[in-house]
VMD Tcl script that draws the C-alpha trace (Angstrom):
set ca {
  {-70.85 3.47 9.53}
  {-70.33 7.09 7.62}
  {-73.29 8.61 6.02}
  {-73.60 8.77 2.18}
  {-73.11 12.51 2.31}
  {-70.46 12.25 4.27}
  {-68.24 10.29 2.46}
  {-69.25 12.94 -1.15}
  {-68.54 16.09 1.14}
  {-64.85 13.78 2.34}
  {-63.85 12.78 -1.52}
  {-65.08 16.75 -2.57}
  {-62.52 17.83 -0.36}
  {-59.91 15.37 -1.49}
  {-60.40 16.12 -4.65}
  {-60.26 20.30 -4.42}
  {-56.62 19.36 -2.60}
  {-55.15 17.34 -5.21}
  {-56.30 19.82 -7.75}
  {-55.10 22.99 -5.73}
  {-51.39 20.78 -5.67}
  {-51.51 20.27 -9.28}
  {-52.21 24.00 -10.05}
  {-49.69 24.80 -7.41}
  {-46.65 22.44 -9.22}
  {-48.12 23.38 -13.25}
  {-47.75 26.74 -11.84}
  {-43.87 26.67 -10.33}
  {-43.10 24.63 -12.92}
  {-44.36 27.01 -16.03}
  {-42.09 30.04 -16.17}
  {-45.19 31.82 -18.18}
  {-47.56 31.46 -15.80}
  {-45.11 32.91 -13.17}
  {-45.78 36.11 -12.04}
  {-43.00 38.99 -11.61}
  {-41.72 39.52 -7.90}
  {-42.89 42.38 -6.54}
  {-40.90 44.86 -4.74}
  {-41.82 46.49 -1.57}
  {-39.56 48.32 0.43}
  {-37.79 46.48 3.23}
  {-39.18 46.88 6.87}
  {-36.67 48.28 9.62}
  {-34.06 46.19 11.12}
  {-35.64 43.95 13.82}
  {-35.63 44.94 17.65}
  {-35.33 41.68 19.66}
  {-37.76 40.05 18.14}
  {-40.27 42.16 16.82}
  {-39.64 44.18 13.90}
  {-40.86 47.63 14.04}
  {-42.70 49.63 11.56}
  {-42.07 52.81 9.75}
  {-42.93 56.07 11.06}
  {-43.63 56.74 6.90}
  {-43.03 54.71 3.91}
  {-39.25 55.12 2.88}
  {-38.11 56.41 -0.33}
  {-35.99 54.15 -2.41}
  {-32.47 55.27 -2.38}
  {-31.21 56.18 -5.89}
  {-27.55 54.15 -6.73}
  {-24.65 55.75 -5.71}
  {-22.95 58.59 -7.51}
  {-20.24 56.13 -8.88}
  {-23.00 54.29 -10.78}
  {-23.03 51.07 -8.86}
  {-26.71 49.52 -9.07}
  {-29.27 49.61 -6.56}
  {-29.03 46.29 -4.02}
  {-32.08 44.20 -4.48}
  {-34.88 44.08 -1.94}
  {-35.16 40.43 -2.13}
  {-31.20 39.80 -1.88}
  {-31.42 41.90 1.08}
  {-33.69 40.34 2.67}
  {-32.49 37.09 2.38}
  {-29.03 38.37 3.65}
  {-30.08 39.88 6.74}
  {-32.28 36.67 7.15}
  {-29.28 34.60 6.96}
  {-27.34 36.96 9.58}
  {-30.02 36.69 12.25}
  {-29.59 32.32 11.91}
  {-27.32 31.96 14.75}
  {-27.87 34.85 16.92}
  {-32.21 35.12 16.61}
  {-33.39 32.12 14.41}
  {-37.09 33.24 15.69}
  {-36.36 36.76 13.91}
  {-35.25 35.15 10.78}
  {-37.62 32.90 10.56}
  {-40.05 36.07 10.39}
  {-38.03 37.66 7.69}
  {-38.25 34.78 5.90}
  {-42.26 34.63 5.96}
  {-42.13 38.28 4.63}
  {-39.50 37.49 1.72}
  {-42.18 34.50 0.80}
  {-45.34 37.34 1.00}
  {-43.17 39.57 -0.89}
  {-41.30 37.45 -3.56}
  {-43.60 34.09 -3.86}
  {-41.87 32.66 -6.79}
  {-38.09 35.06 -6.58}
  {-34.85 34.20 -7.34}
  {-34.15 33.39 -3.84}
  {-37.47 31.35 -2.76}
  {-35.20 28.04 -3.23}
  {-32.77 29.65 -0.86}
  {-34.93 30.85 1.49}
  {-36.46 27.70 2.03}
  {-33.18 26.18 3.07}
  {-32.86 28.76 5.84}
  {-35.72 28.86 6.73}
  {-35.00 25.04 7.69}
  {-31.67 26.05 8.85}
  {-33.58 28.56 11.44}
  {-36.08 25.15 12.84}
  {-33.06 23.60 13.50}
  {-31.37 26.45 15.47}
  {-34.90 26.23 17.41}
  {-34.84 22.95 18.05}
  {-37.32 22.15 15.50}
  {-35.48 19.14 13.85}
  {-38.70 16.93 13.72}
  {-40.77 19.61 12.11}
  {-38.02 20.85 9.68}
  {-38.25 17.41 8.28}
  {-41.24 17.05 7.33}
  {-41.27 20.67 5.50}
  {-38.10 19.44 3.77}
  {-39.67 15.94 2.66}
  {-42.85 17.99 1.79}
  {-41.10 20.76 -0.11}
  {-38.63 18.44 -2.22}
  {-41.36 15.94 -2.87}
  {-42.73 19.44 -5.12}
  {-39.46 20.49 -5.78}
  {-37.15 17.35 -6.73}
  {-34.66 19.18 -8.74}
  {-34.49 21.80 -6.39}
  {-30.94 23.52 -5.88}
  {-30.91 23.47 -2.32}
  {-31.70 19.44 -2.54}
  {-28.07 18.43 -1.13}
  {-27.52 20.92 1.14}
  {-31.20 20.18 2.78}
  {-30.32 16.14 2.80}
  {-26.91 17.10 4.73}
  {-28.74 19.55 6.73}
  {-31.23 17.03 8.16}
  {-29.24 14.31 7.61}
  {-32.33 13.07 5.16}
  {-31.35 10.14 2.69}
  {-32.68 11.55 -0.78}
  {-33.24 8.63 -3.88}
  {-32.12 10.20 -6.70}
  {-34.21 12.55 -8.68}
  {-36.18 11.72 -11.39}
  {-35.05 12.94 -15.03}
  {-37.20 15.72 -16.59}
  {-39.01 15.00 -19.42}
}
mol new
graphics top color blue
foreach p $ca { graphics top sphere $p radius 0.5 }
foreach p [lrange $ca 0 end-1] q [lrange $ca 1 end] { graphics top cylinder $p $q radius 0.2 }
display resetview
C-alpha cells in the first residue's frame, strides 16, 4: 500500500508535467510569445567526431563586395548538418543539438528535427527515432516535416486535426 504523502508528492509531479507541456505547446503555438533566434557564430568544421573550438571568437564576415547578403547561421548549420547524414550521422546529430541551443524556436527547428531522425536511423536507432517522431508530432500535428517523417519511419499518421 503507498503512503498518503506519497501518492500528493506522485500527483504534484504529474501535475507540474502536464503544466510544463501546456506552457511548452501555448508557447510554440503563440508567435508573440516566441522569442527571436539568436545568432552565435558557427563553431569550426568537425574533426572526426569532435568538433573543435576556436582559438578566438571569429568575426562575422561582412557580404561580399557584389552585395549578395550574408548566409544565415542557422541555414548553415542545418546544411552542414545535413552533409555529415551519410558519411558521420554521430557528428550531425551534434550539430543538430547546437542548432536547437542556438535557434530553439528558428525557421529550421521543423527541419532539423527531421534530420535529426534521419541521423538515428543512419545509427541504427530506428526504435528510438520512433518514439521521438510519435512524441514530437503528437506536439506538432501540422508540422511540415509530418509526411516526410511517416515515410521516413514508415509510421502510419491519422490525419491531422483541423485548427480552430
Amino acid at each position: 500500500m503507498t503512503h498518503p504523502s506519497k501518492m500528493l508528492l506522485l500527483k504534484a509531479a504529474t501535475a507540474l508535467v502536464v503544466i510544463g507541456l501546456i506552457a511548452l505547446v501555448v508557447i510554440t503555438r503563440t508567435p508573440a510569445l516566441r522569442p527571436a533566434p539568436e545568432e552565435v557564430p558557427l563553431p569550426p568544421e568537425p574533426v572526426g567526431k569532435a568538433i573543435v573550438p576556436p582559438a578566438a571568437p571569429r568575426a562575422e564576415l561582412p557580404p561580399s563586395a557584389v552585395g549578395e547578403p550574408a548566409a544565415d547561421p542557422e541555414d548553415q548549420l542545418r546544411q552542414r548538418a545535413e552533409q555529415l547524414l551519410d558519411r558521420d550521422p554521430a557528428a550531425a546529430l551534434t550539430l543538430l543539438a547546437e542548432g536547437d541551443a542556438r535557434f530553439p524556436r528558428g525557421r529550421h527547428a521543423d527541419e532539423r528535427v527531421f534530420l535529426r531522425l534521419q541521423a538515428m536511423v543512419n545509427l541504427d536507432q530506428v526504435a528510438d527515432a520512433r518514439v521521438l517522431a510519435t512524441q514530437y508530432l503528437e506536439l506538432n500535428p501540422h508540422s511540415p516535416q509530418r509526411e516526410k517523417i511517416s515515410r521516413l519511419l514508415g509510421i502510419h499518421l491519422p490525419p491531422p486535426l483541423p485548427t480552430q
